[in-house]
N, C-alpha and C positions, 0 to 999 in steps of 0.2 A: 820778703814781706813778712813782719813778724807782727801778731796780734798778742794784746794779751788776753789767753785763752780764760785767765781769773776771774777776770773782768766782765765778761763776756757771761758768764756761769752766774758773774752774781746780777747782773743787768734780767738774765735770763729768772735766773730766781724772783726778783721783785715782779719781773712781771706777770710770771704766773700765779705768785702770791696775792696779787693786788686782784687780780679778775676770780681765783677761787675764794677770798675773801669777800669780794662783792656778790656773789652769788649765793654763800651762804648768808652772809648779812639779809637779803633779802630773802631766802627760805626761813630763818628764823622770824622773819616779822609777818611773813605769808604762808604756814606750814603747808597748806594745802599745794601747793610748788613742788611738789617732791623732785619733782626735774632738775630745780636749784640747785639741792641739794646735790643731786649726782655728778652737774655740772662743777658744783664748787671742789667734791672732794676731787674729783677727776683733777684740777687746776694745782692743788693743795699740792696731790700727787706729784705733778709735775713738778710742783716747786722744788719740794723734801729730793726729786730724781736729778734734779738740775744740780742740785750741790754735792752729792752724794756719789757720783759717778764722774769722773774726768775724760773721759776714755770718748768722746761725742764721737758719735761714728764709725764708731765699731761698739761692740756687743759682745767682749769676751766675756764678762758675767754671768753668769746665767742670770742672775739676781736684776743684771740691767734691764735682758729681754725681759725676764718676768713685771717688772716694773711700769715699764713704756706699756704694755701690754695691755695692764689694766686698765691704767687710766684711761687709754684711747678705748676698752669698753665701759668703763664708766661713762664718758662721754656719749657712745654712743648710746646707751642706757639711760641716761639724761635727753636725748633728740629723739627717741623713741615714746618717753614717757611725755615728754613736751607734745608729739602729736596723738597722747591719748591713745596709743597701744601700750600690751605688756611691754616691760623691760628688757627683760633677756630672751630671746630664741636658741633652741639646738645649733643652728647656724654660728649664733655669737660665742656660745661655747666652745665650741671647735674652734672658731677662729683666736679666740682666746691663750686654747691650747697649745697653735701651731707656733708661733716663736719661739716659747720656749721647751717645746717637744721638739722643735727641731733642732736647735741648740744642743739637748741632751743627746740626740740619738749622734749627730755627727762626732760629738766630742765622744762619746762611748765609741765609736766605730776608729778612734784613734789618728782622725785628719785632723792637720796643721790648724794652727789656731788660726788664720787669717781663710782656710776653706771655714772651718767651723764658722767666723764672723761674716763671709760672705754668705750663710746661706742663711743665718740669725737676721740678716738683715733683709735680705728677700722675702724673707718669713714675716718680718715686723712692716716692711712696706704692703703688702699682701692683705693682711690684717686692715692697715688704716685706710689703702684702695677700698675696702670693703665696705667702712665707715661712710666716706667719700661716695661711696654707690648709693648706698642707701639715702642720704641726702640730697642727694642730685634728682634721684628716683623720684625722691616726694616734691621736688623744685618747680616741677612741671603743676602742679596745683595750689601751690602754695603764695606764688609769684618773686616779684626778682630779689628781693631781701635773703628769702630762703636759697637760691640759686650763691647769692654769693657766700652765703653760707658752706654748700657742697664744693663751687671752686675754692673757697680756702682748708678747705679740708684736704681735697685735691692736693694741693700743694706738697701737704706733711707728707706720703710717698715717694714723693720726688724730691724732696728734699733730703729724706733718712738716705735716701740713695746716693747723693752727690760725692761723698766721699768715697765712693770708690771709684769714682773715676780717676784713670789717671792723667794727671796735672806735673805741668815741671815743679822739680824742688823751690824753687822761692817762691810757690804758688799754691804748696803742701799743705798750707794750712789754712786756703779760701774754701774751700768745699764746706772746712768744720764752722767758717764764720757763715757764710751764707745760712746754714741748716741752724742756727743760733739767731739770725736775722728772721729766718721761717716762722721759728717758736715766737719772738717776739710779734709779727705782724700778726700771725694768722690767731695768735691769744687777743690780742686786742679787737680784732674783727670780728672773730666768733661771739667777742663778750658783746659788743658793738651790737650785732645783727641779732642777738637772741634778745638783749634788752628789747631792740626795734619790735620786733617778732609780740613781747609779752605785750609792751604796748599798744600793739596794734591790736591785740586780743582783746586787750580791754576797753579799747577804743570802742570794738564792734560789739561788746556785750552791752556795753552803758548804752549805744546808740539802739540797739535790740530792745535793752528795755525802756527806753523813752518812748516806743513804738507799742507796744504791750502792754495790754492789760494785768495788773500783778493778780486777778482773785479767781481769771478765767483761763488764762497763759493766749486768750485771742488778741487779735490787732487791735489798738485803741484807733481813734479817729484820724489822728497823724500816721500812724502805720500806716491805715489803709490810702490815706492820700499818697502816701510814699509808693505801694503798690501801685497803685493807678497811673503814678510818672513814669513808672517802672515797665510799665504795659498799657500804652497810648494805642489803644485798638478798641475798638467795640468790646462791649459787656455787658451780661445781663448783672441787674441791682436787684436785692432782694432785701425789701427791711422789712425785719420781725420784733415785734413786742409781745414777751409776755401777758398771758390775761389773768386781769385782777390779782397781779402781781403782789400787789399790798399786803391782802388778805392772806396772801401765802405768809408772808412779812409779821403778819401779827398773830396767827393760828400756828406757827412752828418758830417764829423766831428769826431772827435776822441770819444764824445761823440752818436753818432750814431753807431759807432762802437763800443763801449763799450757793448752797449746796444744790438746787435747784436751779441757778444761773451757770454752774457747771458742768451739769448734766448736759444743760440745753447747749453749752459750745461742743458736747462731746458728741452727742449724736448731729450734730449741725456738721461736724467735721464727717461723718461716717455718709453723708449722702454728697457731701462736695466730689468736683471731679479733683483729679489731680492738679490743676493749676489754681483751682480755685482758694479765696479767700474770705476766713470770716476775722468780724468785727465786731467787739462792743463799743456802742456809740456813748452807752450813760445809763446807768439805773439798769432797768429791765429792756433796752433796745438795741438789739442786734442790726450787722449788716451783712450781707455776702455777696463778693465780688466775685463773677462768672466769666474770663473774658473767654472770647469769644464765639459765647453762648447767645441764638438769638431768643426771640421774646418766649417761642413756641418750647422751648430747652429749659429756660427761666423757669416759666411757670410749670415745668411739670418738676423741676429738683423744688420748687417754694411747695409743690404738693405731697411731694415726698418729704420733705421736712415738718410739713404741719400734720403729716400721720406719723412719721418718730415719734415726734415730742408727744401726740394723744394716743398712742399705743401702750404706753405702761407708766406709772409711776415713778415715780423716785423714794429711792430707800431713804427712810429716814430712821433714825432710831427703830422705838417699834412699828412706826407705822409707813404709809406708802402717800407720797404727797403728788396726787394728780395738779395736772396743769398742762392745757394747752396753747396754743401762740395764732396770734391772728397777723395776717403777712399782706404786705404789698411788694409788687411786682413793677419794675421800668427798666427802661433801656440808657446805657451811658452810651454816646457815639464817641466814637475817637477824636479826644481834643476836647468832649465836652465838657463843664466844670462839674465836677463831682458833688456840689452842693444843688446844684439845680438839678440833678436826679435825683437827690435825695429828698426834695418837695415834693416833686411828682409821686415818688414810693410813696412818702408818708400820705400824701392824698391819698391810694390807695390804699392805704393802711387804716386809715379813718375809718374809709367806706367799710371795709372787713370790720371793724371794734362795732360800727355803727347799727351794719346789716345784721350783726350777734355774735361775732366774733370767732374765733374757732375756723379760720377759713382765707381763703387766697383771692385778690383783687389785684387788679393788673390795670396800673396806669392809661 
């Protein structure tokens, strides 16, 4: 069975050419990617290695081991900065090292070039198992896109390996095409699943901030009903408004006010429980979601929130801009609509602005 092995090299070439061209193409238009980047030259690598070396499956070079080496840490230097850790570890250096330290040391020790290529190649399968780990590792949180990410990584160790098995003579030269089939599948996957991966990232940011307020970083009104699907159980409601918010408004400035509706989500965040959720509703009217706090819970975090906010000032330039918040208190049952608790709050909200403000009413 005879391949041509030329053939094969340049099929391999364009492919890895095409996927590290797409991924710098796409780091140049989105620098903040730097992942692309490492992705793309990783791919590049491979390309310039695919043509450059005939020898697939063995590793008498040292220049080959060296080669293969990198790119598969660049790559994983690109999967590491894609989930938002440093790039390189001690670990990745060492493993960096071992192919072609072990290459050197066997060929200095004066073994047959085919011991020398069998342990270059253990050394380089070694290496991308490692890659392979680490991917796999992070699969479990990430879900199945990332998963098949790790299995096609997987693959590359077992694949470098194939060639040493032995195979009859008319059969000599499957191991080299299969491990040329690998590079071709698992480049097109990788690029495949990392595209899926970025879009999916941006899926969920755009969907994050349709949900979010931009001037306070809290829930806007759709957020919080989002939560609320999210968490069909009982809840204490807490809606807070600002008092004589305006006057803040026109004594420091739309900017002083600004800056006063962000104070109040911060200390609003600092008395929330851990599951709990705040909201701006509009203007100066906040909400916070409590689930499964009942009434007696409510009102004692809506009292602790209306001593935050009248406890200290906010810094504003030179001066300190007081303002306290009048709040109402109800209960959301589970299944109930989130707008008809938010009548009830605001009725007692009224009552609070009405009775003088500065103070907690409960539905």
């Amino acid at each position: 069975m005879q391949f041509s092995i030329p053939t094969l090299q340049f099929t391999d070439f364009l492919v890895f050419a095409s996927a590290g061209t797409i991924f710098v193409c796409n780091w140049l238009l989105h620098r903040e990617r730097d992942a692309f980047l490492l992705f793309g030259v990783s791919f590049l690598n491979c390309a310039a290695m695919s043509v450059s070396f005939v020898d697939f499956g063995a590793y008498g070079d040292v220049l080959s081991t060296l080669g293969w080496s990198v790119a598969g840490s660049l790559f994983w230097a690109g999967l590491r900065r894609f989930d938002g850790l440093p790039p390189v570890t001690r670990t990745m250096m060492a493993l960096l090292a071992l192919p072609t330290g072990t290459h050197l040391v066997l060929a200095a020790a004066g073994l047959p070039p085919d011991t020398v290529n069998l342990g270059s190649t253990f050394a380089y399968a070694c290496h991308e198992a490692a890659i392979a780990y680490y991917a796999l590792r992070q699969a479990q949180a990430k879900g199945p896109t990332r998963l098949i990410v790790g299995v096609a990584l997987a693959v590359i160790p077992v694949a470098i390996c194939l060639p040493l098995l032995p195979v009859p003579d008319r059969l000599s030269q499957l191991p080299v095409v299969l491990l040329f089939v690998s590079d071709h599948v698992t480049t097109i996957v990788l690029t495949m699943c990392i595209l899926s991966l970025e879009a999916d990232k941006a899926h969920v940011a755009l969907a994050r901030l349709a949900r979010t307020d931009a001037l306070t970083g809290a829930l806007n009104r759709q957020g919080l009903a989002y939560e609320v699907r999210l968490q069909p159980r009982e809840a204490g409601v807490i809606v807070a408004d600002l008092d004589h918010f305006k006057s803040i408004n026109d004594r420091f400035g739309h900017a002083g006010g600004d800056a006063v509706l962000r104070e109040f989500t911060r200390r609003a965040a600092m008395v929330l429980p851990a599951d709990g959720r705040i909201a701006r509703l509009g203007g100066e009217e906040f909400a916070l979601l409590l689930p499964g706090q009942d009434i007696n819970a409510t009102t004692f975090i809506a009292e602790r929130l209306r001593n935050a906010v009248a406890c200290a000032t906010v810094a504003w330039k030179e001066a300190g801009i007081p303002f306290t918040v009048s709040v109402g208190v109800a209960m959301l049952a589970a299944g109930e609509a989130l707008e008809s608790v938010f009548d009830q709050a605001d009725a007692a909200l009224y009552r609070a602005k009405t009775e003088g403000r500065n103070r907690v009413r409960v539905a």
